[in-house]
N, C-alpha and C positions, 0 to 999 in steps of 0.2 A: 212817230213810228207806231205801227200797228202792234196793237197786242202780242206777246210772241207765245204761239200754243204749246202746251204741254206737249215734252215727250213722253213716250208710251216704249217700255222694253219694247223685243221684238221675242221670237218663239222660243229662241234658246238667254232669254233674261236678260240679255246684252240692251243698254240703251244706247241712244244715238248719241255721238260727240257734241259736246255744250258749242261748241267751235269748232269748225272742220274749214281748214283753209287748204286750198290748189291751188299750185300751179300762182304762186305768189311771188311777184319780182315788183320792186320798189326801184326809185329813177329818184336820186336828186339831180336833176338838170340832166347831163350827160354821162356823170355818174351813177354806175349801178351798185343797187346797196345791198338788196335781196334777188336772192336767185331759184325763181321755182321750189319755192318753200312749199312741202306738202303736209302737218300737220294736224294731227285733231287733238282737240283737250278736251281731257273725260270729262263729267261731270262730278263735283262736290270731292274732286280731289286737289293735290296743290301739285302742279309742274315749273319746274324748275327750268329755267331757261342756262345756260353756262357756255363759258367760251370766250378767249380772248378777247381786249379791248377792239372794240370796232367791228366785230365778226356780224353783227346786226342785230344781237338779244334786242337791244331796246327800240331799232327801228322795228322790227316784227311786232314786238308788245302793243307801240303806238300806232299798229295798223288795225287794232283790235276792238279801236271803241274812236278809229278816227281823227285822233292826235295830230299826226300830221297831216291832214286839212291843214293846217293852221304855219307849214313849212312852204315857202315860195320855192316852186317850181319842182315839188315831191308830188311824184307820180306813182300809184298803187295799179297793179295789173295781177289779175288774177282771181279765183275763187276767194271770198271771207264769210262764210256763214254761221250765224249764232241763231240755236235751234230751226235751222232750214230755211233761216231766212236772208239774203244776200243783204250784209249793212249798206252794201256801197250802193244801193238803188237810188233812183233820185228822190223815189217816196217817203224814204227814211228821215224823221227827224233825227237832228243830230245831236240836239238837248236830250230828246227823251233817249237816244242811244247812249249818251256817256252817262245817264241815271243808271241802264242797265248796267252798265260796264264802270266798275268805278274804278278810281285810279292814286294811287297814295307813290308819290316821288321820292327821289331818293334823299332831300332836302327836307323834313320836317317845313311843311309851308301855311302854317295857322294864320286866318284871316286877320287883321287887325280890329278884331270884334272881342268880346266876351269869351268863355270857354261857351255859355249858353248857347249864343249868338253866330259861333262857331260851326256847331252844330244843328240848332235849327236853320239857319241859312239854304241850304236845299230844299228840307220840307215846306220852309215856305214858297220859295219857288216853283215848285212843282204842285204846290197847293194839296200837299196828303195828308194835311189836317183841318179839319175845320173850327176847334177853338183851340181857347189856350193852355186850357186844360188837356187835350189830345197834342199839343204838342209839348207839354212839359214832359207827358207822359212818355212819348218818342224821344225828346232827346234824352232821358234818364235811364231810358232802355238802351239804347247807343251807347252811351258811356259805360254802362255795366257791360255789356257785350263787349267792348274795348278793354278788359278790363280797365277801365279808369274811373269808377263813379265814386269808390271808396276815396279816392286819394284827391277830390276835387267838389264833395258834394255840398262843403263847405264855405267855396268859396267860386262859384257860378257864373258871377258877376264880374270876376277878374279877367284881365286880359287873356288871352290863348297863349301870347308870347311870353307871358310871366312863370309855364311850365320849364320842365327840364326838358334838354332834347328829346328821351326817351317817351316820356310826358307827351308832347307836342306831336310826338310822331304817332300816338293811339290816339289822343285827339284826331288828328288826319285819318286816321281809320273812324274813328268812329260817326266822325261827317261825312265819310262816304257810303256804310251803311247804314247813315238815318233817312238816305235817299229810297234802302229796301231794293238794292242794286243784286243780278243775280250773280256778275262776274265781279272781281276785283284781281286787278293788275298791281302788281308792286314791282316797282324801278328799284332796285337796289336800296330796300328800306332800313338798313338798317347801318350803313355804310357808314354814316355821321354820328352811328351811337356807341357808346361803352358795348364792355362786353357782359355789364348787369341789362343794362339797358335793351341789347341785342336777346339775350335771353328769355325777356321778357315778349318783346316783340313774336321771338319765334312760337313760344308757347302759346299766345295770340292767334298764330294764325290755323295752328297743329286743331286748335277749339273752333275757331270760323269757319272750315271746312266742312263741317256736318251741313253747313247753311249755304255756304258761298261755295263757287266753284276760282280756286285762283291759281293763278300766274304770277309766277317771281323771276326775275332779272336778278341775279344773285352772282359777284365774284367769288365767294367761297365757296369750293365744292362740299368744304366740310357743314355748311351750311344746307347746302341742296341736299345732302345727305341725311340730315337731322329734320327737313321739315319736308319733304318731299314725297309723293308718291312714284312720280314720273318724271324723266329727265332727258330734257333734248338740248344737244350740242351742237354748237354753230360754230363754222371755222368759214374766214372768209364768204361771209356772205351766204354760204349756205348750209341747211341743215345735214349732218353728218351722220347724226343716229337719235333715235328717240327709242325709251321703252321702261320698264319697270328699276326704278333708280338704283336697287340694288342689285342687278344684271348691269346696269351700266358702269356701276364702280367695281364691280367684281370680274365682269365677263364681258368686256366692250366688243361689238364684233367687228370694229373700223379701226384701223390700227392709229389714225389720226386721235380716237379717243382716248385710245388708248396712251399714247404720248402726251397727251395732255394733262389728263386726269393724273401721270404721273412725276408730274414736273418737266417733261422735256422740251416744252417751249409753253407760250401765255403768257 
């Protein structure tokens, strides 16, 4: 994939959406998943994706960096551009697109490597160090960024798997941005952790956003609530309302949000 250029405000200081997706409808086979999803994600804020099991939060998410590629016989139609550039082109790599776009699942999934080994695993592949010195240096910067360096700087050389879940689960962040990714997507990350564990997580990501622009797949609203700038809700398949997350929990203007967001179905 091509360099992707800087955005530039425009006259009244508004920048362009990191993401701006049209007219977006998704095909497993003959099933339809997504429906003219019309969306943009700011930049360097966190949006929160919500809405019952199956409504399509996570098939949107993995339209985002190209995921489902990798689903037989899922079909993407539509606008997806990240900083004005169409991912779906045929020019686009799809290695260097998922470096931009990083992706931590909702399963804490650390390699069967090192915690080191963990983490440098992308820098090497993408080759954005040149000794081993520049790469110690990167992944130590990761782990601090994740908060995790304190709690592991010790013991480097131990398996990724030998963490706690919550552990394992900023490990997976922080091997996604030792790749220096400018989006990161999160599946419901925190779903398999305590609620010390979740805490931590969130306070993670409330810090990463100065740097990273993200997206969250989140079942708890009370969550979307807590680490969220923006919040768009999907009901069957299609987007219902998107806008400043506390107008959405306060003053929804679709009465479907409204129902939801206050227990009457989900």
């Amino acid at each position: 994939m091509a360099a992707l250029e800087m955005t530039t405000p425009d006259a009244a200081g508004n920048r362009p959406p990191k993401f701006s997706t049209k007219n977006v409808n998704v095909f497993y086979g003959e099933k339809q998943a997504l429906f003219d999803v019309e969306l943009d994600i700011v930049e360097n804020q966190v949006t929160s994706l919500i809405g019952p099991s199956g409504c399509g939060k996570s098939t949107y998410l993995r339209c985002l960096n190209r995921m489902n590629d990798v689903v037989e016989e899922c079909r993407v139609d539509g606008s997806i551009l990240l900083d004005g550039h169409n991912i779906y082109d045929r020019s686009v790599d799809v290695v260097q697109l998922r470096a931009e776009v990083g992706m931590v699942f909702q399963k804490p999934n650390p390699f069967p490597k090192s915690i080191f080994d963990n983490v440098a695993y992308g820098p090497r592949i993408h080759g954005l160090t040149s000794n081993r010195a520049e790469l110690v240096e990167l992944v130590e910067s990761s782990l601090i960024r994740a908060g995790l360096y304190e709690e592991v700087k010790d013991r480097l050389d131990n398996p990724g798997t030998s963490l706690s879940g919550g552990q394992q689960q900023r490990l997976c962040i922080a091997r996604a941005i030792a790749v220096q990714p400018e989006v990161i997507l999160m599946d419901e990350p925190c779903s398999a952790l305590d609620p010390i564990a979740t805490a931590r997580i969130e306070e993670l990501i409330d810090e990463l956003r100065e740097n990273f622009t993200i997206i969250i797949v989140t079942h708890s609203m009370q969550q979307a609530a807590r680490v969220s700038q923006r919040t768009a809700f999907f009901h069957l398949g299609k987007l219902v309302e998107v806008g400043d997350t506390e107008m959405i929990f306060t003053t929804p203007q679709d009465q479907r949000t409204q129902d939801y967001i206050t227990g009457r179905f989900g």
